[in-house]
Backbone as ProteinMPNN parsed JSONL, in Angstrom:
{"seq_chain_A": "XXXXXXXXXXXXXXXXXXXXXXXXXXXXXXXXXXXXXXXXXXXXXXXXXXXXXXXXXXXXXXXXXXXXXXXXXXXXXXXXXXXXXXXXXXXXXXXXXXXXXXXXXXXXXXXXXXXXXXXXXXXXXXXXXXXXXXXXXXXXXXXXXXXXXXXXXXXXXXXXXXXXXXXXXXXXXXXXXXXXX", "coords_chain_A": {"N_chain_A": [[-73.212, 19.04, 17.246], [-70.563, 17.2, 16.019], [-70.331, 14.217, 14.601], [-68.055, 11.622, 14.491], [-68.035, 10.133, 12.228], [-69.119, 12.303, 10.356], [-66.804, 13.405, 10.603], [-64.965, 11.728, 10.175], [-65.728, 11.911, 6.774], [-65.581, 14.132, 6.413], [-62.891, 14.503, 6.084], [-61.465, 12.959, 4.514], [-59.582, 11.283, 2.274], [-59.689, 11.09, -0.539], [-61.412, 12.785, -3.164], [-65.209, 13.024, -2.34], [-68.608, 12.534, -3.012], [-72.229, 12.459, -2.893], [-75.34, 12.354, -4.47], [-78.675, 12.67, -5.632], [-81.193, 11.331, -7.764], [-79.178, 12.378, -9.766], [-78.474, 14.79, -8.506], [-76.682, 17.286, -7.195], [-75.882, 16.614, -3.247], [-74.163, 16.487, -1.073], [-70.904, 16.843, 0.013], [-67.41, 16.544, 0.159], [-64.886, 18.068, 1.934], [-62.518, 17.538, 0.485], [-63.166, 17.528, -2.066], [-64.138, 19.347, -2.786], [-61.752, 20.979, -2.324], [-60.276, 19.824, -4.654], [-62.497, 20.522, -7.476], [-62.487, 22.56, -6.641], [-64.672, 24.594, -6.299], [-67.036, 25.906, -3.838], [-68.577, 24.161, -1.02], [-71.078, 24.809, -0.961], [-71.754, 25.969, -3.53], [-72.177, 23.669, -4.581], [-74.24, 22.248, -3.49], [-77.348, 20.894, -4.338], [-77.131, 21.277, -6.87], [-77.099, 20.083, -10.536], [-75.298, 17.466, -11.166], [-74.049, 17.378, -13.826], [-72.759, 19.927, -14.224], [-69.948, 19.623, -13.417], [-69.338, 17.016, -15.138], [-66.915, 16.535, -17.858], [-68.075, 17.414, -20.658], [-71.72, 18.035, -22.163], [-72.519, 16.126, -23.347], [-70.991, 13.982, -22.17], [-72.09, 13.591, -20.297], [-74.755, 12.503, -20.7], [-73.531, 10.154, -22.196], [-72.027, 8.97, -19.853], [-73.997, 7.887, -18.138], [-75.389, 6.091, -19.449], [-73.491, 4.551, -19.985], [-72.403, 3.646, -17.266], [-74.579, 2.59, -15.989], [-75.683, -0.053, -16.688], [-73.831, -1.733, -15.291], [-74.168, -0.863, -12.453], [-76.468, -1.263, -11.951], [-76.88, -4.111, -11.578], [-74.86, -4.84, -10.122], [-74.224, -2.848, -8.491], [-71.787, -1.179, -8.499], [-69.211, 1.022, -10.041], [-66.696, 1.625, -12.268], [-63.931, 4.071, -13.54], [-62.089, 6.323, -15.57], [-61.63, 9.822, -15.726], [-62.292, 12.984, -16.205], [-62.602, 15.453, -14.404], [-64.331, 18.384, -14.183], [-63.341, 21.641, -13.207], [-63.953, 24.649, -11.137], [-62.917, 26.796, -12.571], [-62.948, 26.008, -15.052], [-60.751, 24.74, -15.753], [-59.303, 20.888, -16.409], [-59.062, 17.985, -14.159], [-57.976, 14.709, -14.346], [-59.199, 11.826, -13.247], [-59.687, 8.968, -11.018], [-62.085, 7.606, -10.756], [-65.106, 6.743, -9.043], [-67.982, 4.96, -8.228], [-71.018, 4.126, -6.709], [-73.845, 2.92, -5.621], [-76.594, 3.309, -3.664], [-79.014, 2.35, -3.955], [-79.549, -0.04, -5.601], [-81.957, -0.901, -7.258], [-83.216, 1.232, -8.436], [-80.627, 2.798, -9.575], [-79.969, 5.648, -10.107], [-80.965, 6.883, -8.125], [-79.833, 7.42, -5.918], [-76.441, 7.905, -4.783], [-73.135, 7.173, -4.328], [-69.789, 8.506, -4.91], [-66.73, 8.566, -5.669], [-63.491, 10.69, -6.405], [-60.114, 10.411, -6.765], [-57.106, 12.414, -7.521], [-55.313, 11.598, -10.702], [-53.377, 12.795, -12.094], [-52.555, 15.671, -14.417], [-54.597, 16.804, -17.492], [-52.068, 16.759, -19.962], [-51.819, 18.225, -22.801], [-53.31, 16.845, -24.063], [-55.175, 14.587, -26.841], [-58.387, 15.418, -28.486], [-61.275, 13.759, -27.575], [-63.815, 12.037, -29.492], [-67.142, 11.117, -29.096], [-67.577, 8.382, -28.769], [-65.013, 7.492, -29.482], [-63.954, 8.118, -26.343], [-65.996, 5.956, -25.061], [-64.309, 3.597, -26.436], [-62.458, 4.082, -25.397], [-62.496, 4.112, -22.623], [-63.889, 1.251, -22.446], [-61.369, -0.459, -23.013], [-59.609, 0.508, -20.885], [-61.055, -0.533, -18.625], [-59.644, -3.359, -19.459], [-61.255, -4.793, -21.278], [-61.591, -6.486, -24.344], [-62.002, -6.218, -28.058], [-64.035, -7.212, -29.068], [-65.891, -7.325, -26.791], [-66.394, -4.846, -26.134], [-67.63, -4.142, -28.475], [-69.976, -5.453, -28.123], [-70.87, -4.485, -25.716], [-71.469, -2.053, -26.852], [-72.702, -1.962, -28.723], [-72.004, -2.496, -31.311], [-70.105, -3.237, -34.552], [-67.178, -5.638, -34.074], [-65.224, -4.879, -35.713], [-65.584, -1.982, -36.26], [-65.049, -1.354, -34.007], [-62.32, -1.881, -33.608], [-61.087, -0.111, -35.678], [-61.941, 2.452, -34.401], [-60.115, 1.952, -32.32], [-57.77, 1.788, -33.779], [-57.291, 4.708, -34.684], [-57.284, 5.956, -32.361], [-54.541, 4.736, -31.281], [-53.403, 6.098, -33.144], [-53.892, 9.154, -32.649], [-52.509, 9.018, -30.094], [-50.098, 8.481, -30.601], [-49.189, 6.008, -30.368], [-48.062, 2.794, -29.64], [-49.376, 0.303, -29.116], [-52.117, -0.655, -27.262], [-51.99, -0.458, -24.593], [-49.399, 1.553, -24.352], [-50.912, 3.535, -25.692], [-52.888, 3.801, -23.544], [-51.505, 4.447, -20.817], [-50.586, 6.859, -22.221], [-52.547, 8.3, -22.489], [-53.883, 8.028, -19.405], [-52.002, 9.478, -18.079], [-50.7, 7.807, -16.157], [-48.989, 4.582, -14.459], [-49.989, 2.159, -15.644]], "CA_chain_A": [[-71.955, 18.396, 17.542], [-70.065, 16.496, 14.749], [-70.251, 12.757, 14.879], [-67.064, 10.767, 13.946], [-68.555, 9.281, 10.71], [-69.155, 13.149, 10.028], [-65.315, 13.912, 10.673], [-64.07, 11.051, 9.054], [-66.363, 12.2, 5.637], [-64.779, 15.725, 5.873], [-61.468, 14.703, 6.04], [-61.13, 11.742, 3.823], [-58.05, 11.525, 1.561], [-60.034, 11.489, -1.47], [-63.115, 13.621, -3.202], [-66.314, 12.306, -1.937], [-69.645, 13.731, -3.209], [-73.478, 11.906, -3.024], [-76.067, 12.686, -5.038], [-80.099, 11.743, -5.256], [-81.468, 11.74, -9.119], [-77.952, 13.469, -10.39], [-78.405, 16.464, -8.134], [-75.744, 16.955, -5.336], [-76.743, 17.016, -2.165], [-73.662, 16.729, 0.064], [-69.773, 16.474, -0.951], [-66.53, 16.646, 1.363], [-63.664, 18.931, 1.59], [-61.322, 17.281, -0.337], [-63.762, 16.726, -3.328], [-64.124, 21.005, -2.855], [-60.249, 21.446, -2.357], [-60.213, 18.957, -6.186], [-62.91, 20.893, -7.974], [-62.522, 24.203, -6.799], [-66.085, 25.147, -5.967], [-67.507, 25.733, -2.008], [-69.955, 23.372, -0.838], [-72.419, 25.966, -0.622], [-72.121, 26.539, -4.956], [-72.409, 22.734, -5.281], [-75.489, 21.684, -2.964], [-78.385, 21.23, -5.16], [-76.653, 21.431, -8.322], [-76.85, 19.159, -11.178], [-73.997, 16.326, -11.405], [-73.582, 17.858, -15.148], [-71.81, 20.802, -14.362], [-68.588, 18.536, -12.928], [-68.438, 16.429, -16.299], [-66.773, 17.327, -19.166], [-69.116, 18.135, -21.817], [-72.865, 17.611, -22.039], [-72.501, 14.377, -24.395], [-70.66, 13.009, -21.368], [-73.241, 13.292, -18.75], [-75.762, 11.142, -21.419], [-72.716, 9.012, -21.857], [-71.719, 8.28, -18.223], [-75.213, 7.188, -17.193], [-75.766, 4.661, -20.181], [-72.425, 3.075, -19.546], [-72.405, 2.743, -16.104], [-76.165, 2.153, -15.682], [-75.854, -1.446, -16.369], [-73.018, -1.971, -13.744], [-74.774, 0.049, -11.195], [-77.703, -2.309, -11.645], [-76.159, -5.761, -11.398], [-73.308, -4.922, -8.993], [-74.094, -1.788, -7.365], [-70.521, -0.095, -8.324], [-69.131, 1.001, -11.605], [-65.425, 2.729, -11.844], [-63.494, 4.226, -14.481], [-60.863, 7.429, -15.717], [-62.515, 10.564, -15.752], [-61.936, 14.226, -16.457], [-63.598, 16.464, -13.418], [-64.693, 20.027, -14.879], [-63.282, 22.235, -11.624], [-65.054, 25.599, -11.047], [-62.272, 27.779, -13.411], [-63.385, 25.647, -16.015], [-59.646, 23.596, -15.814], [-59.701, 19.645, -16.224], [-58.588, 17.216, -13.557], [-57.787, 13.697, -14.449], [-59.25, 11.272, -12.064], [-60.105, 7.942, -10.971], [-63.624, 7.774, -10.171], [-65.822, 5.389, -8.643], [-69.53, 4.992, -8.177], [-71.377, 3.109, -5.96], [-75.249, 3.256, -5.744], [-77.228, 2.772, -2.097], [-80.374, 2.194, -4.275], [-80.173, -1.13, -7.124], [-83.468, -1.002, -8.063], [-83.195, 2.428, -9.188], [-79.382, 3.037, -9.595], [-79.433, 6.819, -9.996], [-81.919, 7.723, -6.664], [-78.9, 7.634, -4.549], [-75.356, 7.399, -5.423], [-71.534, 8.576, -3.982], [-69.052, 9.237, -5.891], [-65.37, 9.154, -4.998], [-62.311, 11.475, -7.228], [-58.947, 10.543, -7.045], [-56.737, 12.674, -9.213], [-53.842, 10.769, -11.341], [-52.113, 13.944, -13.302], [-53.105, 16.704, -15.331], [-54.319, 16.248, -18.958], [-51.789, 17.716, -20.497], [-51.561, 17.948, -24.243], [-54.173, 14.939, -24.256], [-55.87, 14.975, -27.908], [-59.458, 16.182, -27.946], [-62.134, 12.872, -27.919], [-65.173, 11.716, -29.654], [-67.59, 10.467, -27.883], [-67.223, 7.089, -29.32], [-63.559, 7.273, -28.935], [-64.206, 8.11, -25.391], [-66.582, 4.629, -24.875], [-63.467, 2.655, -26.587], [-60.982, 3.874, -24.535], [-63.215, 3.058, -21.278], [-63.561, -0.025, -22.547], [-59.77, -0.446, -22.883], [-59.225, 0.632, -19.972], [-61.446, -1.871, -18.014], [-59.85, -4.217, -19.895], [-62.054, -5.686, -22.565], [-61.326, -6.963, -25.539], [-62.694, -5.487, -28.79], [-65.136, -7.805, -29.451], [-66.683, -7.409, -25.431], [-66.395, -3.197, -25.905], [-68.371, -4.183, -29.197], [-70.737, -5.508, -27.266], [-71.485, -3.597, -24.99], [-71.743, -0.748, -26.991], [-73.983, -2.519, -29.649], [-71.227, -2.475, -32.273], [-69.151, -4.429, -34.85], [-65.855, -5.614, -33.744], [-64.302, -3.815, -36.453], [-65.719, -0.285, -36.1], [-64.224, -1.224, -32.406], [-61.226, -2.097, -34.205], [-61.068, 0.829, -36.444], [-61.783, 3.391, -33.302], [-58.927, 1.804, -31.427], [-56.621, 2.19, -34.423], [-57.652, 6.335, -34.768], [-56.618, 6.046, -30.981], [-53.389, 4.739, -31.359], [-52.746, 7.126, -34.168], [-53.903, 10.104, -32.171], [-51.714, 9.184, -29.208], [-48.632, 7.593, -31.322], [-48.981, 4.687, -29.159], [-47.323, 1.498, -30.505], [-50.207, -0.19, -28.83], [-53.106, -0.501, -26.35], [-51.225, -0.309, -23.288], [-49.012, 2.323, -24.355], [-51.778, 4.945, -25.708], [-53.562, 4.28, -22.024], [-50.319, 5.158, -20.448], [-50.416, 8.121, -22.41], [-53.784, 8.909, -22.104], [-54.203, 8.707, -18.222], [-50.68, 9.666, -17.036], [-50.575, 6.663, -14.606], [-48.426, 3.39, -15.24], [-50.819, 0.897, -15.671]], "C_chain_A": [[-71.625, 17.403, 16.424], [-69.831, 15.417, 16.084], [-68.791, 12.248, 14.298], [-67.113, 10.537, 12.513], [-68.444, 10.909, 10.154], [-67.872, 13.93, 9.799], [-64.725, 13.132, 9.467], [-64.579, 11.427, 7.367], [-65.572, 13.141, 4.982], [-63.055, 15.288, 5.515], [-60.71, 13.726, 5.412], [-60.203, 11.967, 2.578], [-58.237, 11.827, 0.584], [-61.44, 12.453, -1.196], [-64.13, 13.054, -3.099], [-67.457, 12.631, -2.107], [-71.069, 12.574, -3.152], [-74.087, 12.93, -3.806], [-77.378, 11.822, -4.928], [-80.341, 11.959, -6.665], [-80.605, 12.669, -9.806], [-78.221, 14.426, -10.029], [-77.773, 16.4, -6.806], [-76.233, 17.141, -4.207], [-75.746, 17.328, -0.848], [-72.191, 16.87, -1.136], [-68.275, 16.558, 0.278], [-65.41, 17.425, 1.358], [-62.953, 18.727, 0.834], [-61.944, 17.539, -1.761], [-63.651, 18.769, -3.551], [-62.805, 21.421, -3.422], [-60.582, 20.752, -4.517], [-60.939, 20.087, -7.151], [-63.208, 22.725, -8.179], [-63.696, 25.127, -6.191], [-66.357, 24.654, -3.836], [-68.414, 25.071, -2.25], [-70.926, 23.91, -1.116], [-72.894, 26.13, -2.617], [-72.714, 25.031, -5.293], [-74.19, 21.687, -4.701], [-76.646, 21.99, -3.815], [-78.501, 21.478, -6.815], [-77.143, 20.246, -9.65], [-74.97, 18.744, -11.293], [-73.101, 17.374, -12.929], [-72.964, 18.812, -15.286], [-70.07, 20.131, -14.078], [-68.549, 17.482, -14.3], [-67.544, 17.543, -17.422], [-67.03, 18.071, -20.417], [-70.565, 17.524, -21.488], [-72.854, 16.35, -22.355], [-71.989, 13.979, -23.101], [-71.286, 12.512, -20.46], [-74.176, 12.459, -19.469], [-74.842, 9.836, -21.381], [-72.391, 7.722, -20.924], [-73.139, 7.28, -17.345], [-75.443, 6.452, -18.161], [-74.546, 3.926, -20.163], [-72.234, 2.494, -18.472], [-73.915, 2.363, -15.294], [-76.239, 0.615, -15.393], [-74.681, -1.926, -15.119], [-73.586, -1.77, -12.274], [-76.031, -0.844, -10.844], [-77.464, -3.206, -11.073], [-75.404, -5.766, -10.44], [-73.601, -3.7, -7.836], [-72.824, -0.829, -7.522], [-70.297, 0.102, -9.787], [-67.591, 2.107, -11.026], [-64.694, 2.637, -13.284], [-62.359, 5.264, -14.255], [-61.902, 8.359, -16.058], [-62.166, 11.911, -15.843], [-62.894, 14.779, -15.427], [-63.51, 18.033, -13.943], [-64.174, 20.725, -13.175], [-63.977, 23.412, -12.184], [-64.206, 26.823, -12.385], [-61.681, 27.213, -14.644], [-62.23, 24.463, -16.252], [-60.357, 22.194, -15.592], [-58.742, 18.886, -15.112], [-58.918, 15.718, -14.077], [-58.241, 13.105, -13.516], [-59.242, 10.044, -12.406], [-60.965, 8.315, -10.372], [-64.261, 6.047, -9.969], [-67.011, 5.809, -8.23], [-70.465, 3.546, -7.455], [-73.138, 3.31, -5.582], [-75.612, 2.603, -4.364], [-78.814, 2.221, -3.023], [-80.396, 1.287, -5.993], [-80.997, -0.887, -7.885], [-83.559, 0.325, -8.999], [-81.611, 2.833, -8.541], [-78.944, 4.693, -9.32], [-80.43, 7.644, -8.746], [-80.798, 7.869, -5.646], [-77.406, 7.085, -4.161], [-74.103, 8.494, -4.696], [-70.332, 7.727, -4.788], [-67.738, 9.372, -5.527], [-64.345, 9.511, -6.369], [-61.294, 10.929, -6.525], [-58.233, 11.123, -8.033], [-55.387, 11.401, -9.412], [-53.179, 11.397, -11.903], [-53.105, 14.7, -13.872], [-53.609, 15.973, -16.337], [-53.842, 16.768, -19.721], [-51.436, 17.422, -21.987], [-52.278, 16.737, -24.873], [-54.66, 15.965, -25.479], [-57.872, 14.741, -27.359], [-60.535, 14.625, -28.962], [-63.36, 12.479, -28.425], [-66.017, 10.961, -29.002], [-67.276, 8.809, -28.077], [-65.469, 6.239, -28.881], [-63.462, 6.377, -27.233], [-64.939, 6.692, -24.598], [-65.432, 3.748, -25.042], [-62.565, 2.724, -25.565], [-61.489, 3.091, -22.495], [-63.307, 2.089, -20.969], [-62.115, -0.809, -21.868], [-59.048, -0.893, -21.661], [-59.409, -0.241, -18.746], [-60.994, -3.176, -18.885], [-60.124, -5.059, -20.468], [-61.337, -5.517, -23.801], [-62.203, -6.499, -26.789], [-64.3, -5.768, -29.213], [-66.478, -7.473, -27.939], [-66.738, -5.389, -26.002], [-67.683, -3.168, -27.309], [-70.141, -4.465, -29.007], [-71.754, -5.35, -26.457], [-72.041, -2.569, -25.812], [-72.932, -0.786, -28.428], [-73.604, -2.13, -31.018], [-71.008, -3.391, -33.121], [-68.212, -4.46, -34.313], [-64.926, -4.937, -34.837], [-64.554, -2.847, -36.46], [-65.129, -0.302, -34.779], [-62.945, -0.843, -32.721], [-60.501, -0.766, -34.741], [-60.859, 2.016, -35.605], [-60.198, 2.929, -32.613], [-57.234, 2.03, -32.522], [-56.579, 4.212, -34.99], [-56.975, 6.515, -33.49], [-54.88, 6.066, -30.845], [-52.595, 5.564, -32.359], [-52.363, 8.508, -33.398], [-52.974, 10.06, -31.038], [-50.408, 8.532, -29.564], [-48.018, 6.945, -30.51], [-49.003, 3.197, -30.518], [-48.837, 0.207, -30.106], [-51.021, -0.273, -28.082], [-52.901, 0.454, -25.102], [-50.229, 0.846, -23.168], [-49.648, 3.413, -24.441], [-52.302, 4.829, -24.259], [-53.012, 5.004, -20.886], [-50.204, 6.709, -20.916], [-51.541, 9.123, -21.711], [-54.065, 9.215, -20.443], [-53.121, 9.122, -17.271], [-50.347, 8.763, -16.069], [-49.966, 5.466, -15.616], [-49.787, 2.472, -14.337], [-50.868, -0.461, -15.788]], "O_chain_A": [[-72.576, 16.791, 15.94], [-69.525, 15.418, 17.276], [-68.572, 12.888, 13.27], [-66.179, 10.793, 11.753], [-67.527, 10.961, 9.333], [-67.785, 14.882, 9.023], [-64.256, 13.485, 8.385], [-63.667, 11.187, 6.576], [-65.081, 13.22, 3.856], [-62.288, 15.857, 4.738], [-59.509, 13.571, 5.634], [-60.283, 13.044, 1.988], [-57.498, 12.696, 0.123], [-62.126, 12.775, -0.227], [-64.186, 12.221, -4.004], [-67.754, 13.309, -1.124], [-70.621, 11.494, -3.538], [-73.658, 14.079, -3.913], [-77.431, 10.707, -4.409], [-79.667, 12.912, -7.057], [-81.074, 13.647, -10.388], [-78.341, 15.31, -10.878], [-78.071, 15.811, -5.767], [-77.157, 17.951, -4.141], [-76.069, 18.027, 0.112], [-72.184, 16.955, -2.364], [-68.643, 16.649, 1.449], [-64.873, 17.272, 0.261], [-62.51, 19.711, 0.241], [-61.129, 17.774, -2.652], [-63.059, 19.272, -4.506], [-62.606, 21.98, -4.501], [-61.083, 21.47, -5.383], [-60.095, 20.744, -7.76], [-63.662, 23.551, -8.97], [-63.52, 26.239, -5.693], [-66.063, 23.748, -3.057], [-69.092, 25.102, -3.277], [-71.802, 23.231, -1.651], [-74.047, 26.346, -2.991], [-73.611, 24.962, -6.133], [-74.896, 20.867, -5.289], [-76.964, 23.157, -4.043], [-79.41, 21.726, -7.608], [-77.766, 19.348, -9.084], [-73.934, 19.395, -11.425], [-71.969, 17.858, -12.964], [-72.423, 18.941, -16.384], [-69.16, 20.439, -14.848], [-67.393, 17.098, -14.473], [-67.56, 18.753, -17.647], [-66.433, 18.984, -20.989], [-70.655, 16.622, -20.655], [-73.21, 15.489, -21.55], [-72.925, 13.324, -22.642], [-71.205, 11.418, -19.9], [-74.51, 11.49, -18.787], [-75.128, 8.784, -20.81], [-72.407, 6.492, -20.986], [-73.191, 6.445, -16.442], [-76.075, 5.564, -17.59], [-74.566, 2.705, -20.322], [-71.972, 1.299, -18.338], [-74.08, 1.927, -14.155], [-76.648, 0.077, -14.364], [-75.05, -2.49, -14.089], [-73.412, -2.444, -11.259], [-76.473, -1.07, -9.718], [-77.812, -3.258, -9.894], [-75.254, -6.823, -9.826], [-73.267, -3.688, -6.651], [-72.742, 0.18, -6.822], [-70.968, -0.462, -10.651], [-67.411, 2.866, -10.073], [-64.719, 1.661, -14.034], [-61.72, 5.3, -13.204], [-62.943, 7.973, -16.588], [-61.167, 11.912, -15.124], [-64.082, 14.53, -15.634], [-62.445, 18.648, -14.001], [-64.65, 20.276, -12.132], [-64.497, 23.428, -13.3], [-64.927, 27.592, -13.021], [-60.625, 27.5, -15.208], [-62.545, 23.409, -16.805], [-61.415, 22.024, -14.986], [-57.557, 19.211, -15.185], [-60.111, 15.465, -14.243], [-57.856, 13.64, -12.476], [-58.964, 9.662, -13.542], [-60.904, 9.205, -9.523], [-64.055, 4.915, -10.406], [-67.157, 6.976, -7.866], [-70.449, 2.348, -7.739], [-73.277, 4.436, -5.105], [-75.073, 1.572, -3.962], [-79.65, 1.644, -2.328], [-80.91, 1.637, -7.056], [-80.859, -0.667, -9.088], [-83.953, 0.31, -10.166], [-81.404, 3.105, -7.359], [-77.994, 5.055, -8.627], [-80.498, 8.866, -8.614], [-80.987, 8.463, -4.584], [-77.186, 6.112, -3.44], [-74.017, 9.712, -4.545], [-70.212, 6.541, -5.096], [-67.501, 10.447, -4.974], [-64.364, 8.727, -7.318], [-61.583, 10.932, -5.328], [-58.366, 10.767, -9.204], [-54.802, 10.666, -8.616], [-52.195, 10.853, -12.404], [-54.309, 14.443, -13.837], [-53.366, 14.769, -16.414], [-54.557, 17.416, -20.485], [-50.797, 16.414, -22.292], [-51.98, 15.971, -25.789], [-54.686, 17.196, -25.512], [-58.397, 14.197, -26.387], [-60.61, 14.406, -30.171], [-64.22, 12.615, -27.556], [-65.564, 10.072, -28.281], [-66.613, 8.232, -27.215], [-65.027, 5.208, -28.374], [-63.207, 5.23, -26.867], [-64.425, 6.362, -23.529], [-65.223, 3.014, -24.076], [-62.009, 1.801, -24.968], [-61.099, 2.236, -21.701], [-63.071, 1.63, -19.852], [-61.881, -1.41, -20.819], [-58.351, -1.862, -21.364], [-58.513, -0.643, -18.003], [-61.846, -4.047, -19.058], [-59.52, -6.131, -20.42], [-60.64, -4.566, -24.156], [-63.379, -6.378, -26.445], [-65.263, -5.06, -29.51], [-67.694, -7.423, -28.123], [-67.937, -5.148, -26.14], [-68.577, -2.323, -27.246], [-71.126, -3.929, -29.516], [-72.913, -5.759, -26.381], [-73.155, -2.16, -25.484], [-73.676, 0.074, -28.9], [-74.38, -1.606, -31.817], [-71.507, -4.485, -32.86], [-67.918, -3.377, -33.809], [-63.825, -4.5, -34.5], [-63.533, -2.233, -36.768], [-64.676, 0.769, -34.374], [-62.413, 0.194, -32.325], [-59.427, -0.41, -34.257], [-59.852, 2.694, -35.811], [-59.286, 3.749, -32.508], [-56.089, 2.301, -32.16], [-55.666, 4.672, -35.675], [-56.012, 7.282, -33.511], [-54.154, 6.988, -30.473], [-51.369, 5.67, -32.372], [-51.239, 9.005, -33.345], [-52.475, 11.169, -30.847], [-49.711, 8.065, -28.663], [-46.895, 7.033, -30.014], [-49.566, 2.862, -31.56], [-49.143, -0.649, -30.937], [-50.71, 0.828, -27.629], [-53.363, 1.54, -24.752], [-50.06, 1.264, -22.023], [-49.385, 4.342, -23.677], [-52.156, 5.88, -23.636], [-53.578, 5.832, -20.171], [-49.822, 7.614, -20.175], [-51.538, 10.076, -20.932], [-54.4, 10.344, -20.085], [-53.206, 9.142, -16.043], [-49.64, 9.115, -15.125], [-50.163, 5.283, -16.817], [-50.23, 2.277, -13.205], [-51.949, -1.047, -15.729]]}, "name": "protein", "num_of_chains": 1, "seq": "XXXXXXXXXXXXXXXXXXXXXXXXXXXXXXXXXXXXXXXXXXXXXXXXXXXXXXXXXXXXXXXXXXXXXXXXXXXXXXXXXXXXXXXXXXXXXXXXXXXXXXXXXXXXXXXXXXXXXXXXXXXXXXXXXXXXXXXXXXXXXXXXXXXXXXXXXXXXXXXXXXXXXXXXXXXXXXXXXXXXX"}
């Protein structure tokens, strides 16, 4: 007999997925309806098929590692790989049941925000700046973090605004995640 908590899971507005050591274990209709794939293909899977490229899945867990530690949550913009290989735009969020060890036990919520359509194609580096960006930081804090100078920050964010012939920050992000920001 389905419990409530078990209803409300399935039928929740957004995509909802857990995982134990980056391997799925549950996920919820909507997150199915989003990605395309039946529960049944994704139970037991690795996380790494749902990013975007390999580099991203090393990526994603050394940037939001330290968040996930300290806070317990970590959230960003995100490209979801669906099952017929298409990209979905999201907002993602991450929330860990287990501090001490951040990636033993973690869910996962998708929102999409738009296609990516005609988006230019990112380095990984890029990809770190614009994250940055996006949360907000300042070149010198994205430097930082990422164990940079502020001018190779600098330098990435002006390749950015080239590639998206954005007048400035706020406009390439606009471009970049289809959402007014």
């Amino acid at each position: 007999m389905e419990t409530l908590k078990s209803i409300a899971f399935d039928a929740a507005p957004i995509g909802i997925i857990m995982t134990e050591h980056r391997i799925v274990r549950t996920c919820n209709r909507k997150f199915c309806h989003l990605s395309g794939f039946d529960r049944s293909d994704l139970i037991g899977q690795s996380f790494r098929s749902l990013l975007y490229d390999d580099a991203e899945y090393e990526r994603v867990r050394e940037f939001g590692f330290k968040a996930l530690r300290a806070g317990g949550s970590y959230s960003d913009m995100r490209l979801l790989r669906r099952k017929d290989e298409s990209l979905l735009w999201c907002r993602f969020r991450a929330e860990t049941l287990t501090p001490e060890d951040p990636l033993a036990r973690m869910v996962f919520t998708y929102a999409p925000v738009g296609e990516p359509t005609n988006q230019p194609t990112l380095s990984p580096r890029e990809w770190d700046v614009v994250l940055g960006l996006h949360a907000g930081k300042t070149s010198k804090a994205i430097a930082l973090d990422l164990g940079l100078s502020p001018r190779t920050v600098e330098d990435v964010r002006a390749r950015l605004l080239k590639k998206f012939q954005a007048k400035n920050s706020m406009e390439m992000l606009k471009k970049f995640t289809n959402i007014e920001i």
